[in-house]
mmJSON file of the N, C-alpha and C atoms, coordinates in Angstrom:
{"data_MODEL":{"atom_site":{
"group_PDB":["ATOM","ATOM","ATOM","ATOM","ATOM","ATOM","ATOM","ATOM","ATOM","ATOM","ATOM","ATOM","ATOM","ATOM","ATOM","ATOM","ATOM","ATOM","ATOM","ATOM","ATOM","ATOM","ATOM","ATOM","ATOM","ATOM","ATOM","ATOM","ATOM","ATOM","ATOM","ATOM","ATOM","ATOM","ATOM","ATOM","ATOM","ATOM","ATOM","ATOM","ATOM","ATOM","ATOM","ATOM","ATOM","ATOM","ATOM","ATOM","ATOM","ATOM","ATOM","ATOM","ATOM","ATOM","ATOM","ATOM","ATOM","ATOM","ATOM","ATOM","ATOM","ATOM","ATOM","ATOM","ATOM","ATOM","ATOM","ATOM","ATOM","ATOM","ATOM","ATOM","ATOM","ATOM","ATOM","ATOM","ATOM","ATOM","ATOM","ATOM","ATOM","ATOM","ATOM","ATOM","ATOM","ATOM","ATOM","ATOM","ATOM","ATOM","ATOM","ATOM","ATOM","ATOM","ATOM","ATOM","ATOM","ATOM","ATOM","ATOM","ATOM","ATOM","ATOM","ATOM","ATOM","ATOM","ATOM","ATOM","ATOM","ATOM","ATOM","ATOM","ATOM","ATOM","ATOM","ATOM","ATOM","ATOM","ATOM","ATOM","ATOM","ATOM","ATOM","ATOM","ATOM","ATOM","ATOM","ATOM","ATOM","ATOM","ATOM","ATOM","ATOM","ATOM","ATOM","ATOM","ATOM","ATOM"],
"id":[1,2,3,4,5,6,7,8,9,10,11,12,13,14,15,16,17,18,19,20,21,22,23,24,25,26,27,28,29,30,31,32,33,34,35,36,37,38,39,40,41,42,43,44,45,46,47,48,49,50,51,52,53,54,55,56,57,58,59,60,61,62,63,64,65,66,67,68,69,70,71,72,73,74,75,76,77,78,79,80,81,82,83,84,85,86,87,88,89,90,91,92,93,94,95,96,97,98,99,100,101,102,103,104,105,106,107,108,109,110,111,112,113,114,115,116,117,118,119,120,121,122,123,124,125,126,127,128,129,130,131,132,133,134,135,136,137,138],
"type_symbol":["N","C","C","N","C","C","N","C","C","N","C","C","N","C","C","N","C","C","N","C","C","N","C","C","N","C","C","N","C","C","N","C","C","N","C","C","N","C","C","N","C","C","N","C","C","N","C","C","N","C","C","N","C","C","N","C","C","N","C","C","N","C","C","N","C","C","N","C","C","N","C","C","N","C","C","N","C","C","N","C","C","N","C","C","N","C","C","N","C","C","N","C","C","N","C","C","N","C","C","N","C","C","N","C","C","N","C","C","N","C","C","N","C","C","N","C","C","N","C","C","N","C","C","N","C","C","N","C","C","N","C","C","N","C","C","N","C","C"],
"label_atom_id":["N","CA","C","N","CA","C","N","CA","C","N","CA","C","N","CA","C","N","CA","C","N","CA","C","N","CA","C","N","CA","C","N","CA","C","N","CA","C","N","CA","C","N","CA","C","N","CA","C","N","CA","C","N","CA","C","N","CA","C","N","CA","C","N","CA","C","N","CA","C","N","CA","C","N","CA","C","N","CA","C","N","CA","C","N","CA","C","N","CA","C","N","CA","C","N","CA","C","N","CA","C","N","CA","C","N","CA","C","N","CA","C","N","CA","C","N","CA","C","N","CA","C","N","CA","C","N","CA","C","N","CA","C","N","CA","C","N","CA","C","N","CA","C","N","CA","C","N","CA","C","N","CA","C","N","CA","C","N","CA","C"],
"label_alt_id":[null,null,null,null,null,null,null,null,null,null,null,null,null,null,null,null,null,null,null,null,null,null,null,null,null,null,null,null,null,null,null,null,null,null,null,null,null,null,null,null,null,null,null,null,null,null,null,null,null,null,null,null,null,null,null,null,null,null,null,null,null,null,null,null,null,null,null,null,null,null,null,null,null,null,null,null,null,null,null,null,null,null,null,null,null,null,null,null,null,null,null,null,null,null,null,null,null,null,null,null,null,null,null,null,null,null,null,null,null,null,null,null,null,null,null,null,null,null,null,null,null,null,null,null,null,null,null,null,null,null,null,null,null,null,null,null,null,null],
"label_comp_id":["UNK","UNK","UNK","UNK","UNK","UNK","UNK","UNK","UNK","UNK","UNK","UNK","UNK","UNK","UNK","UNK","UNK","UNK","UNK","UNK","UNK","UNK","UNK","UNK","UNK","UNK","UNK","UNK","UNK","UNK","UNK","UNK","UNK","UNK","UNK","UNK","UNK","UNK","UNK","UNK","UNK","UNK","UNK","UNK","UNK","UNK","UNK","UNK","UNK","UNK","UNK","UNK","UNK","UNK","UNK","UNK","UNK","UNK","UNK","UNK","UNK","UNK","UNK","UNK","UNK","UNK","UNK","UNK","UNK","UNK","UNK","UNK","UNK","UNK","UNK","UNK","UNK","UNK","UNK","UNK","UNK","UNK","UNK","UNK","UNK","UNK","UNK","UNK","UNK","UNK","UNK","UNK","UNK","UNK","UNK","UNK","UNK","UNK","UNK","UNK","UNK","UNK","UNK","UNK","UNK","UNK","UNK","UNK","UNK","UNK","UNK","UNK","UNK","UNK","UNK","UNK","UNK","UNK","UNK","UNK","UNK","UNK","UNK","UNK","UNK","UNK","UNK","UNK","UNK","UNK","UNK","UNK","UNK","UNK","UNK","UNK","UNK","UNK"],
"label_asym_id":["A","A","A","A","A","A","A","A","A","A","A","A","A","A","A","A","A","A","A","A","A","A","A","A","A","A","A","A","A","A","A","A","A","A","A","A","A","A","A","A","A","A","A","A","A","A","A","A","A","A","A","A","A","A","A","A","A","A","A","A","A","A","A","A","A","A","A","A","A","A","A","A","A","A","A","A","A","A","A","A","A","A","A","A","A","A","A","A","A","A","A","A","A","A","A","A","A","A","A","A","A","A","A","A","A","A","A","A","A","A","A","A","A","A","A","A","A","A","A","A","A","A","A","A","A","A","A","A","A","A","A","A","A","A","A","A","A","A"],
"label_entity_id":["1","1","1","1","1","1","1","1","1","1","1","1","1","1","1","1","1","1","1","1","1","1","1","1","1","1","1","1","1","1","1","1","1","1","1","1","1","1","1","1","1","1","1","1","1","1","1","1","1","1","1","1","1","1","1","1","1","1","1","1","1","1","1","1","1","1","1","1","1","1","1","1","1","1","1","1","1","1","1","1","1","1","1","1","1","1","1","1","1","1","1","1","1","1","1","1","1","1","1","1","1","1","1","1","1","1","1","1","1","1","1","1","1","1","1","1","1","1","1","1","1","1","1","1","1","1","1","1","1","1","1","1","1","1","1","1","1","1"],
"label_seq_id":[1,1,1,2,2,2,3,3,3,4,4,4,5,5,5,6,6,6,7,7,7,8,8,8,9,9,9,10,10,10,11,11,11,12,12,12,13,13,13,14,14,14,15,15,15,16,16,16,17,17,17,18,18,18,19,19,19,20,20,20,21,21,21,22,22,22,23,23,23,24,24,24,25,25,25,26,26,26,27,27,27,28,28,28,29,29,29,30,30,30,31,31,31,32,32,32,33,33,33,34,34,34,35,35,35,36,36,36,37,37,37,38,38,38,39,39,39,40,40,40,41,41,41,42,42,42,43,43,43,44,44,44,45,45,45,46,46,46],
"pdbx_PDB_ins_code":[null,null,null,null,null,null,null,null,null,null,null,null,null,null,null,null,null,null,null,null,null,null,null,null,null,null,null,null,null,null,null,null,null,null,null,null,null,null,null,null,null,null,null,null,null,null,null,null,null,null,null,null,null,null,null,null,null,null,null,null,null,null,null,null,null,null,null,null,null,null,null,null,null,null,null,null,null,null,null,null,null,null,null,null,null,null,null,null,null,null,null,null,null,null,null,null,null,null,null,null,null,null,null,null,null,null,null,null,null,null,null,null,null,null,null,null,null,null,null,null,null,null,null,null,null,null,null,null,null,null,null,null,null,null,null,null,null,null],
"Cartn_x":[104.309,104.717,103.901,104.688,103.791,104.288,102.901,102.768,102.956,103.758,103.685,103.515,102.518,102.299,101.591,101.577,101.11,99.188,99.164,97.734,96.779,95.622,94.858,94.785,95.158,94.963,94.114,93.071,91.801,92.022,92.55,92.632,94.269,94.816,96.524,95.812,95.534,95.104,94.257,93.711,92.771,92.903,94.325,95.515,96.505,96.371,97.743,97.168,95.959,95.891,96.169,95.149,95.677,96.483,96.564,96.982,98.374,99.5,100.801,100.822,99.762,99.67,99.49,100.516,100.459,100.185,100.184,100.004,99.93,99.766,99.972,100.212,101.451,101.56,101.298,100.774,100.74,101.608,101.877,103.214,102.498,102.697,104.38,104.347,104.903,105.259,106.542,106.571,107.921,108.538,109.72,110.086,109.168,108.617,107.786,107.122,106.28,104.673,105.07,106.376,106.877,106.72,107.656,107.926,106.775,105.878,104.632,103.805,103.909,103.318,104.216,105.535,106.018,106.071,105.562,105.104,103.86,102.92,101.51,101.469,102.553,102.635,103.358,104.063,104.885,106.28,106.779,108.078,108.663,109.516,110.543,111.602,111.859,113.022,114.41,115.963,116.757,117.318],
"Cartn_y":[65.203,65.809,67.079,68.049,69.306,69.372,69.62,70.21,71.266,71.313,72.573,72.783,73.482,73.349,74.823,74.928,76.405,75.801,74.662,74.636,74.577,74.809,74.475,73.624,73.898,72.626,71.193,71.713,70.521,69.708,70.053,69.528,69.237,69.334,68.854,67.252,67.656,65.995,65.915,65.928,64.89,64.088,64.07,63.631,62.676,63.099,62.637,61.678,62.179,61.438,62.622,62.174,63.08,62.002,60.856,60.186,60.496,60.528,60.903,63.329,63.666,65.103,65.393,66.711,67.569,68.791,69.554,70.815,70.687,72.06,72.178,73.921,74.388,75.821,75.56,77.275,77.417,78.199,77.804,78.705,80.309,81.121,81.221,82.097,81.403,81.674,81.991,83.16,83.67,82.827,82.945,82.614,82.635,83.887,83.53,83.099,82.537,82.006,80.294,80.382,78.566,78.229,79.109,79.28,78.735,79.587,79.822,78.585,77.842,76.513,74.966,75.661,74.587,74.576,75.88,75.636,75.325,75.403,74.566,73.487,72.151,71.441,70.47,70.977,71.055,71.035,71.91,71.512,72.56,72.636,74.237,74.284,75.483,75.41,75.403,75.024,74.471,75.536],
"Cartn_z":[102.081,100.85,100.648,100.491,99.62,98.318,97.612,96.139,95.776,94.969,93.925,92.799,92.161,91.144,90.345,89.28,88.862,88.517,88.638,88.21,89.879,89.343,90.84,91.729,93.382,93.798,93.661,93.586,93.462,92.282,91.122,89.999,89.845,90.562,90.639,92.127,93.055,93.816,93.466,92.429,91.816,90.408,90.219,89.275,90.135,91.041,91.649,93.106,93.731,95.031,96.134,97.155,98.273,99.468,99.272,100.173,100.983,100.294,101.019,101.233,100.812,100.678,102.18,102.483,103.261,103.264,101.992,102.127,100.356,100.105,98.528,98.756,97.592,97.239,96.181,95.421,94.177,93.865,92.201,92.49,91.533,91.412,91.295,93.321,94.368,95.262,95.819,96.788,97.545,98.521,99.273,100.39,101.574,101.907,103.198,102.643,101.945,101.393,102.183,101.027,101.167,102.634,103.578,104.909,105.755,105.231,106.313,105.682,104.738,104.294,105.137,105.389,105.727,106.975,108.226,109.229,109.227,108.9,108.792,108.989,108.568,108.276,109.102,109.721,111.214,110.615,109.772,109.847,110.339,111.027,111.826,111.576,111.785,111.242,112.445,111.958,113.182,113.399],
"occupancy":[1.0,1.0,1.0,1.0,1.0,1.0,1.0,1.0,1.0,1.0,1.0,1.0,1.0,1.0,1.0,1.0,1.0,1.0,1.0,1.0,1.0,1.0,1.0,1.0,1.0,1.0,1.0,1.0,1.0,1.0,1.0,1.0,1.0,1.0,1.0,1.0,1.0,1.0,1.0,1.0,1.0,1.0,1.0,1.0,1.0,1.0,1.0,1.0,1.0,1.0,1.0,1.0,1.0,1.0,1.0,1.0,1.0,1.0,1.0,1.0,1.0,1.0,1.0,1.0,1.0,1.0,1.0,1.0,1.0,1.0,1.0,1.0,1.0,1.0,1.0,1.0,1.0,1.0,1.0,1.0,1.0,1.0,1.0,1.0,1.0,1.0,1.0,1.0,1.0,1.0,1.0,1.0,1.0,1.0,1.0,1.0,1.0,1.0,1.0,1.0,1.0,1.0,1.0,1.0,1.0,1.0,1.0,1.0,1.0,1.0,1.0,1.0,1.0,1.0,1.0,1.0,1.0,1.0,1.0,1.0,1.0,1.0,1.0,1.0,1.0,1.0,1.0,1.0,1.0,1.0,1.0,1.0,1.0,1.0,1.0,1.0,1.0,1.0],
"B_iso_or_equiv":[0.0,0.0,0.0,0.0,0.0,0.0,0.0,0.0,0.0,0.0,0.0,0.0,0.0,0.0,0.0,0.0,0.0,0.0,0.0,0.0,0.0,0.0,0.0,0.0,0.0,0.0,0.0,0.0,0.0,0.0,0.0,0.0,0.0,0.0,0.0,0.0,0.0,0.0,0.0,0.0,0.0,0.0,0.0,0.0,0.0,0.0,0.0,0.0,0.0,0.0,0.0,0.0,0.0,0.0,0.0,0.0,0.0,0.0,0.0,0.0,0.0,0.0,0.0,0.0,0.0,0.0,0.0,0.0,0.0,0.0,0.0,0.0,0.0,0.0,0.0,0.0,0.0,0.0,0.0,0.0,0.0,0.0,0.0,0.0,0.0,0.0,0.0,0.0,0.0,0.0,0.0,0.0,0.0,0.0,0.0,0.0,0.0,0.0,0.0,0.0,0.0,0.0,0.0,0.0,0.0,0.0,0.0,0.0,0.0,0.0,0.0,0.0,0.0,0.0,0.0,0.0,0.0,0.0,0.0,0.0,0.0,0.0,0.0,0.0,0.0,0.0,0.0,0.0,0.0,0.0,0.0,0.0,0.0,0.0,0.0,0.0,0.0,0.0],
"pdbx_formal_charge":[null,null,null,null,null,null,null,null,null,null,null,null,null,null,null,null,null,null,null,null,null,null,null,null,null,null,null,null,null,null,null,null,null,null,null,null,null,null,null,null,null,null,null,null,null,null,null,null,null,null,null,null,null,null,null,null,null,null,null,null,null,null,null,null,null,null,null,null,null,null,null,null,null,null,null,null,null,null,null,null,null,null,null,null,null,null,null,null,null,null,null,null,null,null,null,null,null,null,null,null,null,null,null,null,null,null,null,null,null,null,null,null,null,null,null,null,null,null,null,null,null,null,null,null,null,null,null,null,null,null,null,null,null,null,null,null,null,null],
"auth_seq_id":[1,1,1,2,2,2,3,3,3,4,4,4,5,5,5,6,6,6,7,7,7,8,8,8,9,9,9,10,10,10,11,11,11,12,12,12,13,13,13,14,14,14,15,15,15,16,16,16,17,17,17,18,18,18,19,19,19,20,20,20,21,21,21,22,22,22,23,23,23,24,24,24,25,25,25,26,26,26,27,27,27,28,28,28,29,29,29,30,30,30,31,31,31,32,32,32,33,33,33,34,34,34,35,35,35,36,36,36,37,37,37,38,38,38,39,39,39,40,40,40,41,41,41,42,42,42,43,43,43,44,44,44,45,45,45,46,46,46],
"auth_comp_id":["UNK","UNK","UNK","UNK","UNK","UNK","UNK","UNK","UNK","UNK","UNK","UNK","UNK","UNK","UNK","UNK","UNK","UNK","UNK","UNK","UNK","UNK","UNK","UNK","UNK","UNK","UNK","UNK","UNK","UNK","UNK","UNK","UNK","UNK","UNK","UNK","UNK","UNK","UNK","UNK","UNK","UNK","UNK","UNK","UNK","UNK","UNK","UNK","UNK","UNK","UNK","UNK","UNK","UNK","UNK","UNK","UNK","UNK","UNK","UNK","UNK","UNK","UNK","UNK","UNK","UNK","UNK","UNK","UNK","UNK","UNK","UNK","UNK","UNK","UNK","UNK","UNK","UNK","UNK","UNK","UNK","UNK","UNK","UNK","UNK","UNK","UNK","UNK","UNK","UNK","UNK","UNK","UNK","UNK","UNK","UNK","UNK","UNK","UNK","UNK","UNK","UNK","UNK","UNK","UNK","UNK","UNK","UNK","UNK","UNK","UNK","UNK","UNK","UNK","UNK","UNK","UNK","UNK","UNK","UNK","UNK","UNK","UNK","UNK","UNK","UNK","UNK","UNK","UNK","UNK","UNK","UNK","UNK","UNK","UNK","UNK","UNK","UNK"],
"auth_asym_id":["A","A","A","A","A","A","A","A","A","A","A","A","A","A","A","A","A","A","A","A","A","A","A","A","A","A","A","A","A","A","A","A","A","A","A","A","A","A","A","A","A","A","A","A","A","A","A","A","A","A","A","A","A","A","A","A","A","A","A","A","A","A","A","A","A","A","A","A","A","A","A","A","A","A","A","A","A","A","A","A","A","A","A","A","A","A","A","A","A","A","A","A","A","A","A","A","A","A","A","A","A","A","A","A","A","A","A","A","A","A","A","A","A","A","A","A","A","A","A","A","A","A","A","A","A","A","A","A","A","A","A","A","A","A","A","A","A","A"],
"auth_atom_id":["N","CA","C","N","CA","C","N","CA","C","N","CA","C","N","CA","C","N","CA","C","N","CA","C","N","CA","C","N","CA","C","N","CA","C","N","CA","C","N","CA","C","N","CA","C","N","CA","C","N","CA","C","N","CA","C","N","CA","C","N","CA","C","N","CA","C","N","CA","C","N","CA","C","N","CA","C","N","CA","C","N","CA","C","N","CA","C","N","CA","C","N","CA","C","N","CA","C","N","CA","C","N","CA","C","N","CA","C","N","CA","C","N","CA","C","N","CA","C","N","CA","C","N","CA","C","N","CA","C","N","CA","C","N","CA","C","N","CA","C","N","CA","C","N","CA","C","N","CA","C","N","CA","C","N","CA","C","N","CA","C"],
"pdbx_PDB_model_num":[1,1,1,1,1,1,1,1,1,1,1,1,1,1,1,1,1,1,1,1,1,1,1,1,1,1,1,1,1,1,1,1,1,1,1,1,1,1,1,1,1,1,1,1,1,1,1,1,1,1,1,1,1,1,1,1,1,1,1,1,1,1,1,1,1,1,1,1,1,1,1,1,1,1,1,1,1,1,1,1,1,1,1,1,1,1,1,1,1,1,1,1,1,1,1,1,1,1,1,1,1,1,1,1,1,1,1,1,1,1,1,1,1,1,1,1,1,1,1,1,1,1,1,1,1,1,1,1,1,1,1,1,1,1,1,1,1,1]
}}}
């Protein structure tokens, strides 16, 4: 799972858990931002 959220990471999983977490954006984020978070993460695109 990635997060998104407009507040800080550290204080958004530390509400929520980092257990099922893969990544986290903040927002307010673009297309490539998302992109380049969701290759980090291993996802590619088809």
């Amino acid at each position: 799972m990635i997060l998104s959220s407009g507040y800080d990471e550290d204080e958004v999983v530390a509400h929520i858990g980092d257990d099922a977490v893969s990544g986290f954006i903040q927002k307010p984020y673009g297309g490539a931002a998302l992109i380049e978070r969701l290759r980090a993460v291993g996802v590619e695109s088809r």
